[in-house]
KOLKE-890913 format. One record per residue (C-alpha): residue in one letter; x, y, z; residue number from 1. Coordinates in nm, 3 decimals. Example, Ala and Ser with C-alpha at 12.3 -4.5 7.8 and 13.67 -1.06 7.14 Angstrom:
# residues 2
PT  r        X        Y        Z    k
PT  A    1.230   -0.450    0.780    1
PT  S    1.367   -0.106    0.714    2
***
This chain:
# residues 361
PT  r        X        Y        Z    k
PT  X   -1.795   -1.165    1.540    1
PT  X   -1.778   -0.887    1.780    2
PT  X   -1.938   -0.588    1.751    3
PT  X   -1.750   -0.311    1.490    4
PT  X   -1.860   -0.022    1.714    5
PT  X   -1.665   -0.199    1.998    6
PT  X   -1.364   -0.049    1.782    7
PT  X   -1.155    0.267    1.911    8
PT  X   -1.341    0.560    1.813    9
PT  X   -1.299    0.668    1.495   10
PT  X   -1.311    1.040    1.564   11
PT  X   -1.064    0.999    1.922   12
PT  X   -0.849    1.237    1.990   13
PT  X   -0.521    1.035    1.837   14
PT  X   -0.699    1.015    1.503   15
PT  X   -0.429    1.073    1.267   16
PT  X   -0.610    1.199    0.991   17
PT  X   -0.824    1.432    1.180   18
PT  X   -0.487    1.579    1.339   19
PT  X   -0.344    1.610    1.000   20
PT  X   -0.636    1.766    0.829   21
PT  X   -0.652    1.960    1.137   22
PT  X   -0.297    2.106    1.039   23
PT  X   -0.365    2.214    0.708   24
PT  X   -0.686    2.403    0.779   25
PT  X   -0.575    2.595    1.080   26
PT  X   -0.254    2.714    0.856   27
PT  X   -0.520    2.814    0.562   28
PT  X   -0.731    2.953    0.858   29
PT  X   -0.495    3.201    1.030   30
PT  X   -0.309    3.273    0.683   31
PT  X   -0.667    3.405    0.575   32
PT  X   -0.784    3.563    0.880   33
PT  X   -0.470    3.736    0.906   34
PT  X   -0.450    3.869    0.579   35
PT  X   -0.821    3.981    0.590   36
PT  X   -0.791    4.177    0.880   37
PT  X   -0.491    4.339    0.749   38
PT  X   -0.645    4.409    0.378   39
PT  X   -0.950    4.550    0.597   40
PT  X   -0.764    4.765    0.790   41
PT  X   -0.595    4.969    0.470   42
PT  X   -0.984    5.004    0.400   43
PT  X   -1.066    5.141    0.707   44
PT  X   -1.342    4.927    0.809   45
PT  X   -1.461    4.832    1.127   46
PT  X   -1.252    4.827    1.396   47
PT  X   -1.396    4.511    1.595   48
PT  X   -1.478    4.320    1.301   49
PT  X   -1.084    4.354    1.222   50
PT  X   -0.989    4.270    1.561   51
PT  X   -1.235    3.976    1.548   52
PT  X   -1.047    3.875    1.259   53
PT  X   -0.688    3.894    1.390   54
PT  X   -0.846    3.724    1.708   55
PT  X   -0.944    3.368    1.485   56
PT  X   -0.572    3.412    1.333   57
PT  X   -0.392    3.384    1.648   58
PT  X   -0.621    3.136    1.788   59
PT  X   -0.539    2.896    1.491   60
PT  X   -0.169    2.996    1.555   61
PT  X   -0.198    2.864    1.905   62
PT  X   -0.399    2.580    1.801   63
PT  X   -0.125    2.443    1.593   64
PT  X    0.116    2.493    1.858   65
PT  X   -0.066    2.290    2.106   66
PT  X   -0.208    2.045    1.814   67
PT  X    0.040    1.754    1.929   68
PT  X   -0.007    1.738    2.250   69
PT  X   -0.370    1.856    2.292   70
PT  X   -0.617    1.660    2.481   71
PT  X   -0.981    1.778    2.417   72
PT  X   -0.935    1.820    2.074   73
PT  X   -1.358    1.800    2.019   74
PT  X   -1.343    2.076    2.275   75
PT  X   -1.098    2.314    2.081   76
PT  X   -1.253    2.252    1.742   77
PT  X   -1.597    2.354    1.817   78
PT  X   -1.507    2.660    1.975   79
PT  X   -1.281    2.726    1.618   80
PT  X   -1.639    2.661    1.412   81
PT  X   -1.811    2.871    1.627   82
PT  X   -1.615    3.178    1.685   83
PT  X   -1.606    3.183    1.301   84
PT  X   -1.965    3.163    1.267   85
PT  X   -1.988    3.437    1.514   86
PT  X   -1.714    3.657    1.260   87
PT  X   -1.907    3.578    1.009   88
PT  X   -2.232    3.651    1.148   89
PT  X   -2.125    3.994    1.310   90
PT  X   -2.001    4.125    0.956   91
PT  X   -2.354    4.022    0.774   92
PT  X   -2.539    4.207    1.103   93
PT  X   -2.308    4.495    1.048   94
PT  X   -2.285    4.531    0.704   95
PT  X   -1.890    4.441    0.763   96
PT  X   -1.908    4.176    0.454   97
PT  X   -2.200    4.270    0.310   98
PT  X   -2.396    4.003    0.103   99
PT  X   -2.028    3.822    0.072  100
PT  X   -2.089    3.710    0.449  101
PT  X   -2.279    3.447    0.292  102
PT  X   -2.010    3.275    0.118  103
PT  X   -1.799    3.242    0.409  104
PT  X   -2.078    3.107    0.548  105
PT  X   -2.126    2.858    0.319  106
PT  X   -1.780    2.717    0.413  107
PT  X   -1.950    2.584    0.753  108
PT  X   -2.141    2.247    0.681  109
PT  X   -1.765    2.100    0.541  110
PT  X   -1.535    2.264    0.820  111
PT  X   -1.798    2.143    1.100  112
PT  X   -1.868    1.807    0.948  113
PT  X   -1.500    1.763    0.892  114
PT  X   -1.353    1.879    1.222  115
PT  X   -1.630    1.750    1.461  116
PT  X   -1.802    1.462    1.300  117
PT  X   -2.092    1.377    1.182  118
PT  X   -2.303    1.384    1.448  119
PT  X   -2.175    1.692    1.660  120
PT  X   -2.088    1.871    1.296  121
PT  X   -2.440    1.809    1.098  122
PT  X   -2.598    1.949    1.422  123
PT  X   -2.394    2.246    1.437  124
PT  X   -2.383    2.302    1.113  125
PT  X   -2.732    2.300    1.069  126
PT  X   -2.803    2.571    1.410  127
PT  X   -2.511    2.785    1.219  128
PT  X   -2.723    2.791    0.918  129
PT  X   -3.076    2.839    1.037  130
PT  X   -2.906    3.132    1.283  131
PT  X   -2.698    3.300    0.991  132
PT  X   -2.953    3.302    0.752  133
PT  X   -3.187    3.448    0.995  134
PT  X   -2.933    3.720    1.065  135
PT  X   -2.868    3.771    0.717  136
PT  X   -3.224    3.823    0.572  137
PT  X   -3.265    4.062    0.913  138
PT  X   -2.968    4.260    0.779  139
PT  X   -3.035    4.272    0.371  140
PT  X   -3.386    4.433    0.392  141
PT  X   -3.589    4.580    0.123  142
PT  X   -3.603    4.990    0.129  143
PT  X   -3.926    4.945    0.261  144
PT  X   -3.772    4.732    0.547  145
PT  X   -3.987    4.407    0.461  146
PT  X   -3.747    4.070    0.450  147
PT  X   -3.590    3.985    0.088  148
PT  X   -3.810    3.651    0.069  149
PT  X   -3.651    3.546   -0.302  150
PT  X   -3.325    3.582   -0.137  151
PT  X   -3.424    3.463    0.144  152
PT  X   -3.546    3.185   -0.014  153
PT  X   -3.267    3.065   -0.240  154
PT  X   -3.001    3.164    0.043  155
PT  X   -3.205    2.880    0.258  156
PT  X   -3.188    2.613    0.014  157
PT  X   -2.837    2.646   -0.143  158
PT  X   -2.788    2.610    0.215  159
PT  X   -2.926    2.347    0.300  160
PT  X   -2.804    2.141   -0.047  161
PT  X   -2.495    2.208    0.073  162
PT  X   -2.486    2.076    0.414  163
PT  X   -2.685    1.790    0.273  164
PT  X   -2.408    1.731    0.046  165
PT  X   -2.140    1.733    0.265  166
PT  X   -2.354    1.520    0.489  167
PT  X   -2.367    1.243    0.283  168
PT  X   -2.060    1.258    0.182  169
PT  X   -1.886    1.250    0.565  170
PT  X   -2.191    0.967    0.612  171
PT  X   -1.993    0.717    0.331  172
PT  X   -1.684    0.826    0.416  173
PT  X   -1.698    0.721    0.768  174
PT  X   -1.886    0.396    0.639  175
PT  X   -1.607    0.349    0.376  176
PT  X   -1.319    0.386    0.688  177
PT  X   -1.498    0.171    0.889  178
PT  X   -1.519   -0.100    0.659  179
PT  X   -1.165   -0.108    0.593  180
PT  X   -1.062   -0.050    0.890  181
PT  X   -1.233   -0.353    0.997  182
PT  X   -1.089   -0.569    0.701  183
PT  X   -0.757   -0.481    0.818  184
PT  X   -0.807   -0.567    1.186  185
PT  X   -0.973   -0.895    1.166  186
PT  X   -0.860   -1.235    1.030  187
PT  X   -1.019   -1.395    0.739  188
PT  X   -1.024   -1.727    0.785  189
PT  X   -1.182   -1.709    1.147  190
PT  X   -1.338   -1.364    1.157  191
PT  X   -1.178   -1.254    1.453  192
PT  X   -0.938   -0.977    1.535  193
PT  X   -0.572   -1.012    1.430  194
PT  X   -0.246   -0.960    1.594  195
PT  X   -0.224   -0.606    1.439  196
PT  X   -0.551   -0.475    1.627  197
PT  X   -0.434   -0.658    1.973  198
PT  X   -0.194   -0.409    2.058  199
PT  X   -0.487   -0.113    2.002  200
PT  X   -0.692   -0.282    2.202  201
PT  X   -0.447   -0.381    2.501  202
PT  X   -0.380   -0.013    2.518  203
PT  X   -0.782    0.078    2.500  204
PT  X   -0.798   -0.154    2.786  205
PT  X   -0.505    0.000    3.024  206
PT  X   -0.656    0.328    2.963  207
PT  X   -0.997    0.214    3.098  208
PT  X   -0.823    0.000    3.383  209
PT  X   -0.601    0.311    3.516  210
PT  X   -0.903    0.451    3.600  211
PT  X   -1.015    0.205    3.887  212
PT  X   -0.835   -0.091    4.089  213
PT  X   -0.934   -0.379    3.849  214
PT  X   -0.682   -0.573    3.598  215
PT  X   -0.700   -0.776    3.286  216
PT  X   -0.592   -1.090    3.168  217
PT  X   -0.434   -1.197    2.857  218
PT  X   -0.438   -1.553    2.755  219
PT  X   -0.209   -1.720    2.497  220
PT  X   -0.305   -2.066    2.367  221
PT  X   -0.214   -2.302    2.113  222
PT  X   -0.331   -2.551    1.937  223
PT  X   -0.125   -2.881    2.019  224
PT  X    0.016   -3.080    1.750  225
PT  X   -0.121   -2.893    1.481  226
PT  X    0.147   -2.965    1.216  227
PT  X    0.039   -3.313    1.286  228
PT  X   -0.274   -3.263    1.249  229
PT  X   -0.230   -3.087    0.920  230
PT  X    0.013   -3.367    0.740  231
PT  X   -0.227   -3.628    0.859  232
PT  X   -0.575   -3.474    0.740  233
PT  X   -0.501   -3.182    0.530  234
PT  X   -0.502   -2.802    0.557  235
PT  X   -0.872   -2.839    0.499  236
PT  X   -0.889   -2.985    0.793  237
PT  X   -0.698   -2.735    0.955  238
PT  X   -0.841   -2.458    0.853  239
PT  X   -1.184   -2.632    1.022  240
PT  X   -1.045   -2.667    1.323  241
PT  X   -0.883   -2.296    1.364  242
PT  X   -1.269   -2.192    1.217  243
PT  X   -1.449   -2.423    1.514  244
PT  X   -1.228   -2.313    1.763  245
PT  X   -1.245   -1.952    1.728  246
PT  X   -1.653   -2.048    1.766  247
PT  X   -1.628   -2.218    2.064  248
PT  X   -1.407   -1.898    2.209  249
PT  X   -1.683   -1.674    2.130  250
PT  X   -1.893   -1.929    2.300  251
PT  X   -1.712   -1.935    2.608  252
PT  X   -1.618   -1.563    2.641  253
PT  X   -1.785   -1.320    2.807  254
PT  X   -1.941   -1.010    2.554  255
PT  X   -1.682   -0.751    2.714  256
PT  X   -1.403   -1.012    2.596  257
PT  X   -1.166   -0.966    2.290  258
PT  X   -1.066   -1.264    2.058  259
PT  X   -0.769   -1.250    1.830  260
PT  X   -0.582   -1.535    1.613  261
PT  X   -0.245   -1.401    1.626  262
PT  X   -0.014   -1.629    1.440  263
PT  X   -0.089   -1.968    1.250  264
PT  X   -0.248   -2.196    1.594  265
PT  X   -0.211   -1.947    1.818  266
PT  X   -0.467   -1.762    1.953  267
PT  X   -0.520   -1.462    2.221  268
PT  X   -0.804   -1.296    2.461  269
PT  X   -0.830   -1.020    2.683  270
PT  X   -1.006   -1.021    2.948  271
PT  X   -1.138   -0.715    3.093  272
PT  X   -1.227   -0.668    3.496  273
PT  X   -1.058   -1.046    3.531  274
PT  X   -0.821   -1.143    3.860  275
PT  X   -0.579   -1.442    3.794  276
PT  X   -0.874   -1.681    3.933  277
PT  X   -1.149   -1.605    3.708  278
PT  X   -0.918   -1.598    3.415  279
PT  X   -0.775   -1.967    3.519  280
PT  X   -1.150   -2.063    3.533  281
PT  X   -1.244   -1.965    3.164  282
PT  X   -0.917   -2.103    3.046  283
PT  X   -1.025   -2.406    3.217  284
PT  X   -1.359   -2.400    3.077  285
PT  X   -1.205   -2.350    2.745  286
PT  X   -0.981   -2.638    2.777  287
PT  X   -1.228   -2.876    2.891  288
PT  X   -1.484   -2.796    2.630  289
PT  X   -1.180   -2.837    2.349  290
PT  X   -1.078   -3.132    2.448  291
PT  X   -1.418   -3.272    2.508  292
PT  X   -1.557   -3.224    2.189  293
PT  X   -1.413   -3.299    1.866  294
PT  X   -1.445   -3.115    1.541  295
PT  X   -1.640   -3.278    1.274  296
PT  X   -1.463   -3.282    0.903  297
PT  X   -1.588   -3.473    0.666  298
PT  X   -1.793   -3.715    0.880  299
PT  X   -1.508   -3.761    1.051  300
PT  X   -1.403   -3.663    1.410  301
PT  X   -1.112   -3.509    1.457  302
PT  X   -0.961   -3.442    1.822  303
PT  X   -0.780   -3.206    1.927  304
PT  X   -0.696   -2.967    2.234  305
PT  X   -0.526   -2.646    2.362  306
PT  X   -0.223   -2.542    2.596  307
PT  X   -0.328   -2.213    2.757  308
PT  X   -0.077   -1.952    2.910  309
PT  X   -0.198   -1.686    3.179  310
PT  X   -0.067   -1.309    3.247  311
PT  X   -0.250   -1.041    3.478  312
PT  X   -0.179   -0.700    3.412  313
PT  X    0.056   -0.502    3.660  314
PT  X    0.131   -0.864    3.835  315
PT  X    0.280   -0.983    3.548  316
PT  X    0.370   -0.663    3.341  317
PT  X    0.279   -0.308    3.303  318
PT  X    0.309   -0.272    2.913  319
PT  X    0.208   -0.506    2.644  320
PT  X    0.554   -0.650    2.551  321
PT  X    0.638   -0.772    2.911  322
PT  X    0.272   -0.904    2.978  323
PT  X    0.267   -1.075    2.667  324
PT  X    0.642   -1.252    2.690  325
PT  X    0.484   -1.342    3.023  326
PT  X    0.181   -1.564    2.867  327
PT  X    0.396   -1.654    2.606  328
PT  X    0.669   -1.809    2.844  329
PT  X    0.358   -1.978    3.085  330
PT  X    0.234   -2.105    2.710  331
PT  X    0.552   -2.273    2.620  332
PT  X    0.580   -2.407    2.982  333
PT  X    0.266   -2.612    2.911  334
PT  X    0.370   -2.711    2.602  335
PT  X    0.675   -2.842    2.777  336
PT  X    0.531   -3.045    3.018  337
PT  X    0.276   -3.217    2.795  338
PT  X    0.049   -3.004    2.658  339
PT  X   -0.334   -3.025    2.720  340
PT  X   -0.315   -2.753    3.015  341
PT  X   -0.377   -2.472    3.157  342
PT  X   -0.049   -2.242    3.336  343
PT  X   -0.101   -1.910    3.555  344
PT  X    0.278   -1.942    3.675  345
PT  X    0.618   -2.102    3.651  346
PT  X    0.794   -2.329    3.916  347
PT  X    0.987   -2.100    4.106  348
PT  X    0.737   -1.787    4.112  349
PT  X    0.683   -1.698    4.460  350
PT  X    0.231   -1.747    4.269  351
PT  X    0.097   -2.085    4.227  352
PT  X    0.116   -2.261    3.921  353
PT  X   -0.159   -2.467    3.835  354
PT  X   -0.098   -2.749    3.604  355
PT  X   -0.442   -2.947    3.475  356
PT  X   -0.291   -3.319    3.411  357
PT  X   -0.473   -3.476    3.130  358
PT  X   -0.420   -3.746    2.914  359
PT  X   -0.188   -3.634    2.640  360
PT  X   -0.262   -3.617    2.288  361
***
């Protein structure tokens, strides 16, 4: 089974949960903001701290209006975490929120761990903390201007029980999304991706291959007479054979190489940094080695091999849907000329086509 980090970050910038949890704090961010700088103003206190205020209100404001179409969405977050620490911290220095500053400040640890990760949030989170309790016990002296070390004290661990807390909890949560996310993206019979992860993945891929001049190659194949195979032996049998081949693809293919089963026989990979040659060579490989060896069931051998359509990316198609009619049509070519081969291109197509005659089975 490949690798579950190999997966599309879970914390990318199209996240759709982090985009919509995004949405509902910045709205609960500049509502507040803005309606604490007003209350503060009818109460005449200070004049930047208000202005600070107003400041994290219309930044949320234009947040939101950019939150669709943002890129560097890590980028704009962090600065939101840490211009509110700063708020926060400049009323406890200047006696703006008095001993209050530290309940706002407590609302860090979940707002970093929650908009930046766990990683990048804990470690924030926990600089924010060590720096605004500093500042704090600095600011809420004793009248003989000696440090508060009680408060000090119990300031530091309620803390850090907090961000400990929400640590844990972002830590199973992301274990818990994972984990599903994983169920619903591979197959359970063969352990492999499914056809509902391919298209993720084919669009992972075209963003990494924009980038330089190197294409990918999809590969469709099926396995031939499979029905036949099934009435004759049993869907026992079957299901051994769809289980030993997706073994001997993860055999064959390189590391960098996704493996999907994407209907009932039918199986695809992408392969990344692969011209049409190299990908005719594995499918070869593949072919050979399928048709060379059978399956065991049972004591029993049971034959069996593949017909194997090729597509390149931008020769063959641009977008998923046209590369992967493309394979499908070079699949069914194979199939219609006797199965047990191996087809980069179609008759007429000003490429070659390369048909591997075998015996037919």
């Amino acid at each position: 089974m490949q690798d579950a980090s190999r997966n599309p970050a879970l914390w990318d910038d199209n996240n759709h949960y982090r985009r919509s949890l995004l949405r509902i704090m910045l709205w609960l961010m500049a509502a507040i903001a803005l309606g604490l700088s007003l209350s503060n103003l009818s109460s005449h206190k200070s004049l930047g701290f208000i202005l600070a205020e107003a400041g994290i209100g219309l930044y949320c404001l234009l947040f939101l209006a950019r939150l669709k179409t943002i890129q560097h969405l890590r980028c704009w977050t962090t600065l939101l975490i840490t211009l509110a620490f700063t708020i926060i911290s400049y009323g406890i220095y200047s006696k703006a929120l008095f001993a209050d500053g530290f309940y706002w400040l407590m609302l860090l640890p979940p707002m970093s761990l929650l908009f930046n990760g766990l990683l990048v949030g804990g470690i924030l989170s926990a600089l924010f903390g060590v720096v605004g309790i500093g500042i704090m016990g600095h600011s809420l002296r004793m009248p003989d201007q000696s440090i508060d070390i009680p408060l000090f004290v119990n300031a530091s661990v309620c803390y850090l029980l907090i961000w400990a807390i929400c640590h844990v909890c972002e830590y199973r949560r992301i274990r818990v999304v994972r984990k599903l996310r994983d169920i619903a993206s591979r197959d359970p019979l063969t352990g492999i991706y499914n056809r509902l992860h391919l298209e993720d993945v084919f669009s992972l891929l075209v963003q990494q291959h924009q980038q330089g001049a190197k294409s990918f190659a999809l590969l469709l194949l099926d396995i031939d007479y499979f029905k036949r195979l099934n009435d004759q032996f049993g869907h026992s049998a079957g299901d051994q054979v769809l289980r030993e081949l997706a073994a001997r693809l993860k055999q064959i293919c390189m590391k960098n190489d996704w493996r999907f089963r994407v209907g009932g026989e039918e199986f695809c990979i992408l392969l990344p940094d692969c011209d049409r040659e190299l990908a005719q060579s594995m499918a070869e490989s593949l072919r050979q080695n399928v048709q060379r060896q059978p399956v065991q069931f049972h004591q029993q051998a049971l034959p069996f091999t593949v017909s194997i359509g090729i597509a390149i990316w931008q020769q063959d198609g641009d977008d998923f849907d046209a590369l992967y009619r493309q394979a499908d049509q070079r699949l069914y070519h194979a199939k219609r000329c006797g199965r047990n081969r191996t087809v980069v291109a179609i008759g007429n197509s000003p490429r070659m086509t390369t048909d591997v005659d075998s015996q037919q089975t």
